[in-house]
N, C-alpha and C positions, 0 to 999 in steps of 0.2 A: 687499560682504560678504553671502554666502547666510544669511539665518536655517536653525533645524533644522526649521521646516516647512517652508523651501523646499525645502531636503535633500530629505525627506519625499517632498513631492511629486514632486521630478524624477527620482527611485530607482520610483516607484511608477509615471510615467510611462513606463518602461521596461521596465514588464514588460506582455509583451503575448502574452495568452492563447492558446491553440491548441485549436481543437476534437477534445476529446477524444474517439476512439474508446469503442463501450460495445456490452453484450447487456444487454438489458432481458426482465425474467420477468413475466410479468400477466396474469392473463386478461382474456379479452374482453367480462367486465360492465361496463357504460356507468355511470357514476356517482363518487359521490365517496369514497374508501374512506381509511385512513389514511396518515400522512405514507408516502413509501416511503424505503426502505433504498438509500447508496449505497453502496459498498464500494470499494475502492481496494486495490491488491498492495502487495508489498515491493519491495523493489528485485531487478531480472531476474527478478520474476515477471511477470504478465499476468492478463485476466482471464477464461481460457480456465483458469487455476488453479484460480478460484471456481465454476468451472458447475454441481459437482454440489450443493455446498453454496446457492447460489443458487436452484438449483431446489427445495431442500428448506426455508430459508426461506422461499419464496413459499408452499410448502405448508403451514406448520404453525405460522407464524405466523396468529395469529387480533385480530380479523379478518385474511383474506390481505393483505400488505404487498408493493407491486409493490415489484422488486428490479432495482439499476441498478449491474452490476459496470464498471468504467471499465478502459482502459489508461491508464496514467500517460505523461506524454509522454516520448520516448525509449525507449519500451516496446512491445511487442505491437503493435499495429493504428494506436498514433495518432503522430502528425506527432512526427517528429525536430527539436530546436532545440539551440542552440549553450549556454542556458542550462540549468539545473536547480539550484533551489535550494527551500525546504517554501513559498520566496515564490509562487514562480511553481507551484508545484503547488497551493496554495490558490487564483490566482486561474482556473486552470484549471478546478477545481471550481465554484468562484464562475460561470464563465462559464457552466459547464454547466446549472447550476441554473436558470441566468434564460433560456437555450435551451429547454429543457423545460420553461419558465413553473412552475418547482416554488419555492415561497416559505416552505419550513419540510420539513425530510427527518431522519431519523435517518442518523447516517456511522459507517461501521466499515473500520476500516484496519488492516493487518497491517504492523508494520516502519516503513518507511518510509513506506508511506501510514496508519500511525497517528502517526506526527507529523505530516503534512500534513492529517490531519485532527482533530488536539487543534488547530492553528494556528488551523485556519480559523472552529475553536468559541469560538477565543479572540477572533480579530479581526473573526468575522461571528456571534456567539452569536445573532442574533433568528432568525437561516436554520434553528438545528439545534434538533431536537425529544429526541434522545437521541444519545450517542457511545458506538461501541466500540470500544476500542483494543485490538491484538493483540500482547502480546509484546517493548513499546518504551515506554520512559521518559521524560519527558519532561525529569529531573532529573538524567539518569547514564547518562553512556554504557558499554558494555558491552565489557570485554578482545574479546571474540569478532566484537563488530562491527567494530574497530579490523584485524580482519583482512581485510577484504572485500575494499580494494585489491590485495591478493596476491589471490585469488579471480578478479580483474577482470583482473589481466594472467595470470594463467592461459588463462582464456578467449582472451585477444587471442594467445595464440602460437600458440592450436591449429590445425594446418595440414590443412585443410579440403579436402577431393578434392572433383570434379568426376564430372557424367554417371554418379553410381548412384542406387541408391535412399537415402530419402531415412533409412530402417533401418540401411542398411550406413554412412552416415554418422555418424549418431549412435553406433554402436557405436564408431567411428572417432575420434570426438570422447572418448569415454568412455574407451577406453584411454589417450588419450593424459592428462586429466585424471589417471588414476588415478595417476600419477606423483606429482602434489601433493594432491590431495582424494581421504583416503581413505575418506569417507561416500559409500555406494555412490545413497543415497534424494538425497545432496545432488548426485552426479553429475548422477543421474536429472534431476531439477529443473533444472539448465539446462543439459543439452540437448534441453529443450523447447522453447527459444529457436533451433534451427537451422532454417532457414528453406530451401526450394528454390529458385532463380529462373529467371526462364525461360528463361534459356541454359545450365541446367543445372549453374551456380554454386550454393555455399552461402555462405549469410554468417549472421550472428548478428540476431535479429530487434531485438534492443536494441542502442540507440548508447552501444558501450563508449567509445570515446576520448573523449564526452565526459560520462559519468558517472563515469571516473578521473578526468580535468581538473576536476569539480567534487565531488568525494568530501568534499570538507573542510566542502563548505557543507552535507550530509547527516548526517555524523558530530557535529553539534552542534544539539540543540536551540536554536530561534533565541526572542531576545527577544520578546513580543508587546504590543502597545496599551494590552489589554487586559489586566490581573495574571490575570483569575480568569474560569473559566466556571460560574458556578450552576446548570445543569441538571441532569439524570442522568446519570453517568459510568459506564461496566465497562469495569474492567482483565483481562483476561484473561491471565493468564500460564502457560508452562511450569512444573510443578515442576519439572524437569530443567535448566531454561535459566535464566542468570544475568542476563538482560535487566529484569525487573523483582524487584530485592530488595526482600524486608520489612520491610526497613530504609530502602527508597526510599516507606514511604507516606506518611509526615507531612509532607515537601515536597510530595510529590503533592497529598495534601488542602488546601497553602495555595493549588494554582493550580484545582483541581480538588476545592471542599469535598463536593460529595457524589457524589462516588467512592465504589463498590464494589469490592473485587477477589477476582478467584476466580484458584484455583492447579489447575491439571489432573498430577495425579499422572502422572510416565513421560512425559512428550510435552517437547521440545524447544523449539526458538526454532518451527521450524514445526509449532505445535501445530493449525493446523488440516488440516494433510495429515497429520499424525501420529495425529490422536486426532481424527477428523471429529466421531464422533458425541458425544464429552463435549462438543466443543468447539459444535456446531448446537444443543443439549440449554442450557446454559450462556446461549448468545446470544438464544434464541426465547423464555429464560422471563423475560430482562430486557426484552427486545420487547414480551412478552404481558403485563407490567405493567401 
């Protein structure tokens, strides 16, 4: 008979980390400056999403905070796996941190990488110095996110041409999209994911077949270790978007007691491609704390 920490164990021993793709912001002052910023996308974003916002907190956080945007795996630039679950994306992060010898960081995640990074604040709290979470509950899940699997096989039937450029594609992709998703900015947003290769193929930069195949494990905040993070929290929410209700704080504050949250008037679930500057303005003044 297995005990439940042997369980434990051989579930943990299973998850084997993959070196995260990243653009890192910093200047070239030699010395010790404050924790830095990592930041994590949503799901089929990337962290070619983040660049201008990145660039802009490296500038205006004070003192400047080196800035460390990541691709989540099956995303953008880093290594495709058969897995994906907020398990295996915290100890991605985890990995990353102890590769950059970084031993305490501030994380801000949008969506899905703001649950992977409430997790990791919950099962690694000495690592993080402050969390910002974008847009995602950790309490309740959202009608609107329940739709994503439609979204995902949308993407997978789009019938993708060959040997043009890589504009006439995208437009290509966008009609055919426009059939199902009639948000023109949500179009937009992925087909930023289409990809050239070098024989003149496209394909989709994120691994759809198996981010459908594990959609179930994403749609649900998971259990953690640990009940409660004590440090500094900001909830950043949409007014527009239903992802975190005001009805959703008092749970929030049993897992997360000193939680803040701010509501950005007009901006959506993606409130920081929506509303960049409340949303930079909002994040640098909890930073500059």
């Amino acid at each position: 008979m297995v005990s439940d920490t042997g369980k434990k164990s051989k579930e943990k021993e299973k998850i084997q980390p993959v070196d995260l793709a990243y653009a890192s912001y910093e200047t070239t002052d030699i010395g010790y400056g404050p924790t830095p910023v990592v930041i994590m996308h949503g799901l089929l974003g990337s962290k070619n999403n983040w660049n201008s916002l990145s660039k802009a907190f490296h500038q205006k956080t004070i003192p400047q905070r080196k800035i460390i945007a990541v691709d989540a795996r099956n995303h953008g630039d880093s290594p495709h796996t058969t897995q994906h679950t907020y398990e295996h994306l915290v100890e991605d992060i985890k990995h990353l941190l102890e590769r950059l010898k970084i031993r305490k960081a501030c994380l801000l995640g949008h969506s899905m990488g703001g649950r992977a990074m409430m997790l990791f604040a919950l099962k690694y709290p000495s690592y993080v110095d402050k969390l910002i979470v974008g847009d995602i509950s950790p309490v309740r899940i959202s009608p609107n996110f329940k739709t994503t699997p439609f979204m995902l096989e949308a993407l997978s039937k789009v019938s993708l041409p060959t040997n043009v450029p890589i504009s006439t594609a995208r437009v290509s992709a966008d009609q055919q999209l426009l059939k199902v998703i009639s948000n023109k900015g949500l179009r937009s947003f992925l087909v930023t994911n289409l990809v050239q290769k070098a024989d003149g193929r496209f394909d989709w930069r994120v691994n759809l077949p198996v981010l459908m195949a594990n959609f179930s494990n994403l749609a649900v905040f998971p259990e953690a270790p640990h009940s409660t993070f004590n440090g500094p929290v900001l909830f950043v929410a949409g007014g527009s978007s239903d992802f975190i209700q005001k009805t959703d704080q008092p749970q929030i504050l049993k897992i997360f007691p000193n939680a803040e949250f701010n509501y950005i008037d007009g901006a959506g679930h993606w409130l920081h491609s929506e509303k960049p500057a409340e949303f930079l303005h909002i994040c640098v003044e909890f930073l500059n704390k």
